[in-house]
C-alpha positions in Angstrom: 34.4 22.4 11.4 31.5 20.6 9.8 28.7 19.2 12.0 26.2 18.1 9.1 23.2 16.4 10.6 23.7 17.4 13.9 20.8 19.3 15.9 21.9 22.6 16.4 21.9 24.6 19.5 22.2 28.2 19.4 22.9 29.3 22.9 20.9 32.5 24.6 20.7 34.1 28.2 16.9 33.5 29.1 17.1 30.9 31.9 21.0 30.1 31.1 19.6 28.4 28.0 18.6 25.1 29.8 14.6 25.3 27.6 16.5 24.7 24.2 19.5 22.9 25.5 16.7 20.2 27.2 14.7 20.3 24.2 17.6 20.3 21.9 19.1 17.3 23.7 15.3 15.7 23.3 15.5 16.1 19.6 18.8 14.6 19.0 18.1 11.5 21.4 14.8 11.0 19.3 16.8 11.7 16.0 19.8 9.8 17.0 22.2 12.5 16.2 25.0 14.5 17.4 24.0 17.7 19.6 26.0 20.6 18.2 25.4 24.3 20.7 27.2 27.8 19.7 27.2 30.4 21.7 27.8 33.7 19.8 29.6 37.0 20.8 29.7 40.1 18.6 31.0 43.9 19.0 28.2 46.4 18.9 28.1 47.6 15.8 27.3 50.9 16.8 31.5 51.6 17.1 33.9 52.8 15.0 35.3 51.0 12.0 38.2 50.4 13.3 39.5 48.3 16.2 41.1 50.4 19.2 42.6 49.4 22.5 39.4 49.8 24.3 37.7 47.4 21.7 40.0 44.9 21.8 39.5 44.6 25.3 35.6 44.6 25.6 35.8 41.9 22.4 38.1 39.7 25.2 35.5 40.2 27.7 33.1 39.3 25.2 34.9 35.8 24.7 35.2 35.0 28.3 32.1 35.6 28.7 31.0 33.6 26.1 33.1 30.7 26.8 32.1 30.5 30.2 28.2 30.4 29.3 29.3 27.4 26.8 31.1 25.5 29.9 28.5 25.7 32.1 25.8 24.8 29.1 28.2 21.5 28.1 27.9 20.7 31.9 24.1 20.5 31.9 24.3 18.4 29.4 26.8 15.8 30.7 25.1 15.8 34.0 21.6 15.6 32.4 22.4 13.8 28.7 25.6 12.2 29.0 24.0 9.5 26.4 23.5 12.6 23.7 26.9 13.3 21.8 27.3 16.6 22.4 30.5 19.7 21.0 30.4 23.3 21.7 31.9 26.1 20.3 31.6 30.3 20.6 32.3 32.2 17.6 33.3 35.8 16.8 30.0 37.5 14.9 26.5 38.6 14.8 24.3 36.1 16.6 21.7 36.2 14.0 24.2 35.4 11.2 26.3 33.2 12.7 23.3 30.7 13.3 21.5 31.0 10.0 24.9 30.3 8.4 25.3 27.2 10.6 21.2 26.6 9.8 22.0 24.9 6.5 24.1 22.0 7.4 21.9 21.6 10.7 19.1 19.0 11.0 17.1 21.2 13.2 18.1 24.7 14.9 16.6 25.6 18.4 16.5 28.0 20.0 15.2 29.7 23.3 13.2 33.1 22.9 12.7 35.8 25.9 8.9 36.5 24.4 9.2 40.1 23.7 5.9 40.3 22.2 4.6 40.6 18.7 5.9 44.6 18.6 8.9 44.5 20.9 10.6 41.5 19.4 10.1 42.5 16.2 11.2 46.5 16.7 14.5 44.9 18.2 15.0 42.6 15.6 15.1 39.5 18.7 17.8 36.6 17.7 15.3 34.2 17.4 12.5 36.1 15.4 15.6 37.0 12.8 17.0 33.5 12.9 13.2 32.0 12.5 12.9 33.9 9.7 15.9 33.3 7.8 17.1 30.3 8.5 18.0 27.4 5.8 15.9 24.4 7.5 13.4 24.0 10.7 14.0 26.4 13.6 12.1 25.9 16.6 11.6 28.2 19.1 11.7 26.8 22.9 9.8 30.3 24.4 7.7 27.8 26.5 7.6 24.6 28.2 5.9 21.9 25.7 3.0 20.2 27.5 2.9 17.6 29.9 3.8 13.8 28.8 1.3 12.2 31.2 -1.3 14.3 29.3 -0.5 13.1 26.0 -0.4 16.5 24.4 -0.4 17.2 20.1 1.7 17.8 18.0 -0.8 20.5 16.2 0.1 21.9 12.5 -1.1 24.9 10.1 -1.8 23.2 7.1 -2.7 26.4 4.3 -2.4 24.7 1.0 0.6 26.6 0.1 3.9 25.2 -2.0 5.4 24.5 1.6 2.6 22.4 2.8 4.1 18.8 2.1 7.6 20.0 4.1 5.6 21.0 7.0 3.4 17.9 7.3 6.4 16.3 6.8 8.0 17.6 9.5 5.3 17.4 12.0 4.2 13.6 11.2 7.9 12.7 11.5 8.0 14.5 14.9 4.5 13.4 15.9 6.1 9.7 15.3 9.7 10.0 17.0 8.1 11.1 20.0 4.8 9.4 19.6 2.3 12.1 20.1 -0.5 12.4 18.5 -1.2 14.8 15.6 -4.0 17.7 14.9 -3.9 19.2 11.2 -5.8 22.2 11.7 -6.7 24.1 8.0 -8.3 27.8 9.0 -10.9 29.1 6.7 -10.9 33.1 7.3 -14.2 34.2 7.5 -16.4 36.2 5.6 -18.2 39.3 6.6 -21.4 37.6 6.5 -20.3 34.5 8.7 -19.4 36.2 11.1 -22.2 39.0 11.7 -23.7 38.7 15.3 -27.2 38.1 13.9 -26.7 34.9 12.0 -25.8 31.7 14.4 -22.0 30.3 13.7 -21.6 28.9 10.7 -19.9 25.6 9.9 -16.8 25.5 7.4 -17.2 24.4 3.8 -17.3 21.0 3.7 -15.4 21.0 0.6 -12.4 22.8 2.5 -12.6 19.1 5.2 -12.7 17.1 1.9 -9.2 18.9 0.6 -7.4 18.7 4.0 -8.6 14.8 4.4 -6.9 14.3 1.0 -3.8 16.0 1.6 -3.2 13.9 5.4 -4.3 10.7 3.6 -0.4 9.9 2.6 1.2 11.1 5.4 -1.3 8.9 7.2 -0.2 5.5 5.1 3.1 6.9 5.8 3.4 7.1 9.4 0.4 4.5 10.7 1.7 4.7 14.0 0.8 8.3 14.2 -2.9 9.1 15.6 -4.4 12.1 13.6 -7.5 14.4 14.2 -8.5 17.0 11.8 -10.3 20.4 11.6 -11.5 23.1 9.7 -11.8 26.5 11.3 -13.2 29.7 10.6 -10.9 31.8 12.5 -7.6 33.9 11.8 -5.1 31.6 11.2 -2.7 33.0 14.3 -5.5 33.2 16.7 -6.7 29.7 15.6 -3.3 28.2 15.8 -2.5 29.4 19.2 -6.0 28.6 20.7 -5.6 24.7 19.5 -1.7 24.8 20.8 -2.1 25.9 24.7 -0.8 23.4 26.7 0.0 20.9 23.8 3.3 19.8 22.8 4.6 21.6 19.9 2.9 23.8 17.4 4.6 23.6 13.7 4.0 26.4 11.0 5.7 26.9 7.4 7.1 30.7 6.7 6.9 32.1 3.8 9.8 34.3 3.3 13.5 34.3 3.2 14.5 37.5 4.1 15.4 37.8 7.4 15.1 41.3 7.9 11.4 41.7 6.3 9.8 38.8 7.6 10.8 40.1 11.2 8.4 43.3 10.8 5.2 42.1 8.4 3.5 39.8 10.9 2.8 37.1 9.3 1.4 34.0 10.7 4.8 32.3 11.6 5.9 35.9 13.0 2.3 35.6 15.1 2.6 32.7 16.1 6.0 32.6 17.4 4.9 35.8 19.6 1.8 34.1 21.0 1.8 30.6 21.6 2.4 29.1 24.5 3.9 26.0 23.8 7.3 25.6 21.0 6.6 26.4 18.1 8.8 24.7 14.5 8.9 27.3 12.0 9.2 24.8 8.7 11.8 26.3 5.7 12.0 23.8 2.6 15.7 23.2 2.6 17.2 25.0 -0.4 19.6 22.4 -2.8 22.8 23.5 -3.2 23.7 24.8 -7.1 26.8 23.4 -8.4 28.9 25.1 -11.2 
């Protein structure tokens, strides 16, 4: 079954999955689309090739297991959402799979995340590290609670200059906007030997580099007027910058760089860093791919 558009739920075990359920069912409210969750179950693949009677019977487990996690999630929701449209269903596969198949006709793919760490989650290939780095649109990972409402906390965003810059600004202002929050581009300038010696006093960023990233907001800013933006160059790593300005605040948003599920999950890159450290959500931005035609 098709659920094109809808925000997608991919259902774990950290906390019953209530963080991305409640922040799933957010998203669609704010979107004004359909909430779709999936709870997959797969055999180890560590066994034989072929199926025995011992198989079969762990695989049923498997499903009523499953299926029981799915009831209970589509009862939260009714007793907490009941005005978000929401279907549920468990399928037979690798987690990891199964949602970045399902990625491409989502809207949005959340997910929760235990927070292994950087070298954990990555040595045991974590669902949501995998999925974050293979999926077909924006994935966001629910590994923390966003920041408190009454304290008006940002939407901040890694802005690096990169072919992927537009879809993440795009993303973020149009976030930033559904759930009026305000916005906080940050561009980091990694700094050079030099600049960072502990005999010479701080030095500021290029002011060139604040020109560039004032030029690239100025159309998302005529774009989405409603949406209150601060700027800032830093001279900083981009992961430790990124985390720094996202403690407490309401979601952090990041592009990735690379397709390949597998491979992104062990080079570290920002995303990957990111993802391991913050302490708020964090959107990991794909540009969606078109679809090729015979």
């Amino acid at each position: 079954m098709s659920h094109h558009g809808a925000v997608l739920v991919g259902l774990g075990n950290y906390h019953q999955g209530v963080p991305e359920l409640d922040w799933g069912a957010r998203e669609a409210r704010a979107r004004k689309l359909p909430l779709h969750v999936v709870r997959a179950y797969h055999l180890s693949e560590a066994t034989m090739p072929w199926a025995s009677t011992a198989d079969r019977a762990i695989v049923d487990d498997l499903r009523h297991a499953a299926q029981r996690h799915l009831d209970h999630a589509m009862r939260h929701l009714q007793e907490h959402w009941d005005d978000v449209p929401a279907t549920g269903a468990i399928e037979d596969g690798l987690p990891w799979q199964v949602l970045v198949d399902h990625s491409a006709d989502a809207a949005v793919t959340v997910l929760g995340s235990r927070q292994l760490g950087a070298i954990g989650a990555a040595l045991l290939g974590s669902v949501s590290t995998v999925v974050a780095a293979g999926a077909a649109g924006p994935v966001v990972l629910v590994g923390h609670p966003s920041g408190i409402p009454a304290e008006y906390p940002e939407i901040v965003v890694g802005v690096d200059g990169r072919d992927q810059t537009e879809d993440v600004l795009g993303f973020a202002f149009d976030h930033a906007s559904r759930h009026r929050r305000p916005l906080h581009a940050i561009f980091c300038w990694t700094p050079d030997v030099l600049a960072t010696a502990q005999w010479r006093n701080p030095q500021p960023a290029p002011e060139r580099a604040d020109r560039w990233l004032s030029e690239v907001l100025a159309g998302w800013r005529e774009k989405y007027p409603d949406v209150e933006v601060r700027r800032g160059v830093v001279r900083d790593h981009p992961v430790s910058a990124l985390v720094g300005a996202a403690n407490g605040q309401d979601l952090l948003v990041v592009g990735s760089h690379s397709r390949h599920a597998r491979i992104a999950a062990l080079l570290g890159s920002v995303s990957q860093g990111v993802l391991h450290h913050a302490t708020c959500p964090v959107a990991v931005v794909h540009p969606r791919v078109a679809a090729v035609t015979a």
